[in-house]
C-alpha angles and dihedrals in degrees: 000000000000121000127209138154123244105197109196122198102176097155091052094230099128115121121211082244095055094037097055086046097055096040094046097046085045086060107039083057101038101028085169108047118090115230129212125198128194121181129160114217098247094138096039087242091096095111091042098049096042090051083049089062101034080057092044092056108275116158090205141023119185120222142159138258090255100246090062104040136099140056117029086002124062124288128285107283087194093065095045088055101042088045096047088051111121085016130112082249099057120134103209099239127113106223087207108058098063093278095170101128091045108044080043098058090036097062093018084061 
């Protein structure tokens, strides 16, 4: 059996401190385990707090097409892409160029 962890956020309430401290304590105690982390942007912190936990060691962060982000839905994907480029966490892909498919099978992999 393969474990993972799943960390829901559904309220938005997760701030990018908290966020860092609970991914990085979940990795520095489960370095194998891959970790997972869903928030809505209810509280308009929803891209910081998703780079703080893709910082922090999250394998996976969720977000929105951004049309369709913010508030009650996921952050903008849009705006994680655009701030982890030029980073060790960049995806490849340009948000502006139509990137859809791409941005779609990176973080839908």
């Amino acid at each position: 059996m393969r474990l993972w962890c799943d960390w829901q956020d559904m309220a938005g309430l997760l701030k990018p401190q908290a966020a860092h401290l609970l991914i990085s304590a979940l990795r520095d105690k489960y370095p194998d385990v891959p970790i997972h982390v869903h928030t809505h942007d209810t509280a308009g912190a929803g891209v910081a707090s998703m780079l703080a936990a893709a910082n922090a060691g999250a394998d996976v962060v969720d977000v929105a097409v951004d049309s369709m982000s913010g508030m009650t839905s996921q952050p903008s994907m849009g705006a994680v892409v655009a701030s982890v480029e030029r980073t060790p966490l960049d995806t490849g892909t340009v948000p502006s160029s139509g990137c859809l498919s791409d941005c779609l099978s990176f973080f839908c992999t």
